[in-house]
C-alpha positions in Angstrom: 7.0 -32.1 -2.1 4.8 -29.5 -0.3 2.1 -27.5 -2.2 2.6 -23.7 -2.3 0.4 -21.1 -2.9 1.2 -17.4 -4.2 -1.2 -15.4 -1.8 -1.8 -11.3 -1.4 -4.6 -9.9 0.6 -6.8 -7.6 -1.1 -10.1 -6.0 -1.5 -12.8 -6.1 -3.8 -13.6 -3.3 -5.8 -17.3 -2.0 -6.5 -18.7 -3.1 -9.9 -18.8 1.0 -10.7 -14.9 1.8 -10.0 -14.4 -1.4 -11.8 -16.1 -0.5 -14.7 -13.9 3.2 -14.4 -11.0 1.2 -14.3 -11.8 -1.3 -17.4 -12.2 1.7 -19.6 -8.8 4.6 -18.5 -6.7 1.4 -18.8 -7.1 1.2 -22.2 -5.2 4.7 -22.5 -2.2 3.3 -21.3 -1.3 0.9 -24.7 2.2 -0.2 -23.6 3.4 -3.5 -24.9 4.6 -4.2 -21.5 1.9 -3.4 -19.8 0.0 -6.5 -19.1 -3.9 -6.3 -18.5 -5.2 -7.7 -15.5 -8.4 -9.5 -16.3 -11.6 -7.6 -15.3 -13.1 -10.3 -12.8 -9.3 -9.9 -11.1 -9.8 -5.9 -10.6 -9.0 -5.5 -6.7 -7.3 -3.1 -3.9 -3.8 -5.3 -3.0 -3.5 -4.7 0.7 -0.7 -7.0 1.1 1.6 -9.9 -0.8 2.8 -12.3 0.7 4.6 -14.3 -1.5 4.7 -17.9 -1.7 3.7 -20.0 1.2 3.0 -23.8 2.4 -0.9 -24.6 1.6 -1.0 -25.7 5.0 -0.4 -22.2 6.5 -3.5 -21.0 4.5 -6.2 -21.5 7.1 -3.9 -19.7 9.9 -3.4 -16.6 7.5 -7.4 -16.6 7.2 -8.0 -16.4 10.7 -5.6 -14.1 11.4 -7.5 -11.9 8.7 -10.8 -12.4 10.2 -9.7 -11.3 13.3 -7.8 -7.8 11.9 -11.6 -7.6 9.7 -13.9 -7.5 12.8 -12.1 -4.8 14.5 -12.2 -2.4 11.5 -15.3 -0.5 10.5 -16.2 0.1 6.5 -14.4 3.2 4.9 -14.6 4.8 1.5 -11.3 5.7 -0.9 -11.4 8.4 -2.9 -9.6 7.9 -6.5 -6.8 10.2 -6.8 -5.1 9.1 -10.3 -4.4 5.8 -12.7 -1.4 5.3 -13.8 1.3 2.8 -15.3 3.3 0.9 -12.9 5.1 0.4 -11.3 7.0 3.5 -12.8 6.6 5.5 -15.5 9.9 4.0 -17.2 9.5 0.5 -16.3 5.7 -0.2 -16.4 4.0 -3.7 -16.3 0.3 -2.6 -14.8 -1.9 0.0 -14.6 -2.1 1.3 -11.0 -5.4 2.9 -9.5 -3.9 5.6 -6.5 -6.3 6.3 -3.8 -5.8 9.5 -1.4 -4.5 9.0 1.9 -7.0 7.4 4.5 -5.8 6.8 8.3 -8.3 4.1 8.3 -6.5 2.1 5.5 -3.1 3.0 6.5 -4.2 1.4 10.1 -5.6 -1.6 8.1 -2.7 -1.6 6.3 -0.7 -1.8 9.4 -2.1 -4.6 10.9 -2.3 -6.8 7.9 2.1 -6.1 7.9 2.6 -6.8 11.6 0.0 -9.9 11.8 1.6 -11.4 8.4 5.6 -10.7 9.0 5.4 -10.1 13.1 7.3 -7.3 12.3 5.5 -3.6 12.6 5.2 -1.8 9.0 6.7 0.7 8.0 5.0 4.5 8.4 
């Protein structure tokens, strides 16, 4: 039997947006809303689903390489909110404004992951 792992890409969050987020989740008291852990607080970039262990170290370096050809940018957080609808929520969702730096980041991730260009 091969080992799988369930893997997304994300970023880390700064201890202060973290510490933001801990606190307006709280206003969102839904039994179905499940809290994420505060040491799992992060920016999903990408899921990928499940995939062989063995694939793991390919999907790094494919990572690295998108990573050193992107410079640092800054979000700006534009509202928090259950998801993933109103009527159907399971988390609470942090929405950033739009950034053509992240939506090129974004990109990248898709195409190098899938080999198939995202979606605008």
């Amino acid at each position: 039997m091969q080992d799988t792992l369930r893997l997304f890409v994300a970023a880390a969050l700064p201890q202060e947006l973290k510490n933001y987020l801990i606190k307006a989740r709280h206003a969102f008291d839904h039994p179905a809303v499940r809290p994420v852990p505060d040491d799992n607080l992060h920016l999903t970039l990408f899921f990928i689903g499940n995939v062989a262990a063995q694939q793991k170290p390919g999907i790094l370096e494919k990572l690295a390489d998108i990573a050193q050809r992107h410079v640092e940018f800054t979000l700006t957080l534009e509202q928090v909110e259950p998801g993933p609808s109103l009527q159907s929520p399971r988390l609470v969702w942090a929405r950033f404004q739009q950034r053509s730096a992240f939506a090129q980041l974004s990109r990248e991730v898709t195409q190098a992951l899938t080999g198939a260009p995202a979606r605008k």
